[in-house]
C-alpha positions as CSV (number, residue, x, y, z in Angstrom):
1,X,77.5,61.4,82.2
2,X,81.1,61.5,82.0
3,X,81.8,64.3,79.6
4,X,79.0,66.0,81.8
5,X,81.1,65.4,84.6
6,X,84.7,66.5,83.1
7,X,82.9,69.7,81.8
8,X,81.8,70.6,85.3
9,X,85.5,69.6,86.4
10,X,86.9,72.4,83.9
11,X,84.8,75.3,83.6
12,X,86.3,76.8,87.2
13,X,89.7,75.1,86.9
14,X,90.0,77.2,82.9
15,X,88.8,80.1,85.1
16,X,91.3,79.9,87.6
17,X,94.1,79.3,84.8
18,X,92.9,82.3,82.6
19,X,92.3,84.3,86.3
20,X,88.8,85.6,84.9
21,X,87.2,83.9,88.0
22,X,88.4,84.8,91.5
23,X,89.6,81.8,93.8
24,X,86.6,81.8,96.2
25,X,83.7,81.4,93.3
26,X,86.0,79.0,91.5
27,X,86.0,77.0,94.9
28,X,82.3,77.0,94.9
29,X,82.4,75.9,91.3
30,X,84.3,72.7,92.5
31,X,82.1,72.3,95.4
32,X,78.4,72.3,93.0
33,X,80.9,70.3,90.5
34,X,81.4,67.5,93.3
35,X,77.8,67.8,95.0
36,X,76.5,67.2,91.6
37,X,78.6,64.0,90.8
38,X,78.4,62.3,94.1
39,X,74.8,62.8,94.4
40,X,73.6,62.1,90.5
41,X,76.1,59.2,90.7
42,X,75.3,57.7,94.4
43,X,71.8,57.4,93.2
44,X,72.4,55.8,89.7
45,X,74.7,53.5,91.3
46,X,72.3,52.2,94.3
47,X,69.2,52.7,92.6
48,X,68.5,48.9,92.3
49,X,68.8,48.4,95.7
50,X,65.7,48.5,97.8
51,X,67.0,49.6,101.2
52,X,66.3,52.6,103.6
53,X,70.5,52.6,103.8
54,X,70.5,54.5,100.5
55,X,67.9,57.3,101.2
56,X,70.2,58.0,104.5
57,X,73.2,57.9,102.7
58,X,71.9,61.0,99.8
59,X,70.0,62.8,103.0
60,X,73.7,62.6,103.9
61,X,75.0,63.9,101.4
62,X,72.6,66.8,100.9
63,X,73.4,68.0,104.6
64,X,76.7,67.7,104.1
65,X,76.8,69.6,101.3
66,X,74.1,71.9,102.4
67,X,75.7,72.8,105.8
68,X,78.8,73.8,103.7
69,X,76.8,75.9,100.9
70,X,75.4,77.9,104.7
71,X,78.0,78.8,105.2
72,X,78.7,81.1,103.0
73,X,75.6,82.6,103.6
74,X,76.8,82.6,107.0
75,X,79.6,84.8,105.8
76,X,77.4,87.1,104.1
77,X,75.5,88.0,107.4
78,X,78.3,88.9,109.3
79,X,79.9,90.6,106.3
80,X,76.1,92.7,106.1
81,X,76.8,94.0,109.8
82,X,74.5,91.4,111.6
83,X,77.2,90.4,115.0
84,X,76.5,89.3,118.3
85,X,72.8,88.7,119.9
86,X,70.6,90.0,117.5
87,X,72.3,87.5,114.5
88,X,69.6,84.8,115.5
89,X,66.9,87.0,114.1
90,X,68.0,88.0,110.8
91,X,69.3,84.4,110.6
92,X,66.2,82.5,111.0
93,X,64.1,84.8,108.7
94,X,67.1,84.5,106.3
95,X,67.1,80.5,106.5
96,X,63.7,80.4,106.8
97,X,63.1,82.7,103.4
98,X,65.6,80.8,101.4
99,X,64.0,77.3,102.8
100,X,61.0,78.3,101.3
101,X,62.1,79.5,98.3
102,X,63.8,76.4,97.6
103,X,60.7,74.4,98.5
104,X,58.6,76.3,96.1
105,X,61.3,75.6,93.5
106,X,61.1,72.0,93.9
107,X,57.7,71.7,94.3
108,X,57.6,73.5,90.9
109,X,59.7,71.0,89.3
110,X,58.1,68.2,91.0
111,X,54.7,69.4,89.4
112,X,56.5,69.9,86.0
113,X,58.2,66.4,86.1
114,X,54.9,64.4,86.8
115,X,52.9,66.6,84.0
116,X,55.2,65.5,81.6
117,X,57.7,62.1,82.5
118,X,55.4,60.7,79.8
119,X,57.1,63.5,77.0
120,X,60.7,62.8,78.3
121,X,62.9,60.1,76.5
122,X,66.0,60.5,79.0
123,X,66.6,59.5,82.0
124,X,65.6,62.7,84.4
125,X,69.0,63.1,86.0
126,X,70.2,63.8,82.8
127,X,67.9,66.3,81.9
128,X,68.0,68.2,85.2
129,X,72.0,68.0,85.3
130,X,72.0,70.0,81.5
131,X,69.5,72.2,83.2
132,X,71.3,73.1,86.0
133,X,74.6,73.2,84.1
134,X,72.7,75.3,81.9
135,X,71.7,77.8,84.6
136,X,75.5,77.5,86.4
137,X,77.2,78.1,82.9
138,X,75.0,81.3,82.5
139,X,75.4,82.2,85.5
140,X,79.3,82.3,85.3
141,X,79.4,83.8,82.6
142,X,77.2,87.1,83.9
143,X,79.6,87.4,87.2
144,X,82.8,86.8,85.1
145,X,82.4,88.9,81.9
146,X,79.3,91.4,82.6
């Protein structure tokens, strides 16, 4: 888990050195980077622990993480030419869409998981973290170089 960790660390910090990613993606690099180790780690830390304190404390981190992840999206509305009253429209159907989306996604992978914990020999969150790192790596590597 730690040379998972130190390889999310450096894949934006070589792109900032070798400037082939700009500042703002690197920063959201960093941010999935330190979402992903506070959360994988929070839980494998607490996970013998029985309490409701620990399911607050990852809902926490989630919205936390979540609320800054918006806004960027946030950003892309008002960049799109969506100002004043009529943003609460285009928002809600915006947040709503992507809420979906994401919930459809997860219910995917929940279905996935359950059909086949029996195959897998590692623990999950190490599986999902290659995945995801996987999907980040690739796409990086699409914005940067194609």
């Amino acid at each position: 888990m730690k040379n998972f960790s130190l390889i999310l660390f450096l894949i934006p910090l070589l792109g900032l050195i070798f400037e082939i990613i700009p500042l703002k993606i690197s920063l959201s690099y960093f941010g999935v980077c330190l979402f992903t180790y506070c959360y994988l780690h929070t839980g494998k830390f607490l996970k013998n622990i029985k309490t409701n304190a620990i399911n607050y404390l990852l809902l926490s981190i989630t919205l936390i993480f979540g609320f800054i992840h918006g806004l960027g999206f946030a950003g892309f509305l008002r960049d799109s030419g969506v100002e004043g009253n009529n943003i609460i429209p285009p928002l809600l159907s915006f947040n709503l869409g992507l809420e979906f989306g994401q919930l459809c996604i997860i219910a995917l992978g929940w279905l996935v998981f359950r059909k086949t914990k029996h195959l897998i020999n590692e623990p999950f969150p190490a599986i999902s973290s290659g995945a995801l790192f996987g999907i980040g790596f690739y796409w990086m590597i699409l914005r940067t170089f194609v």
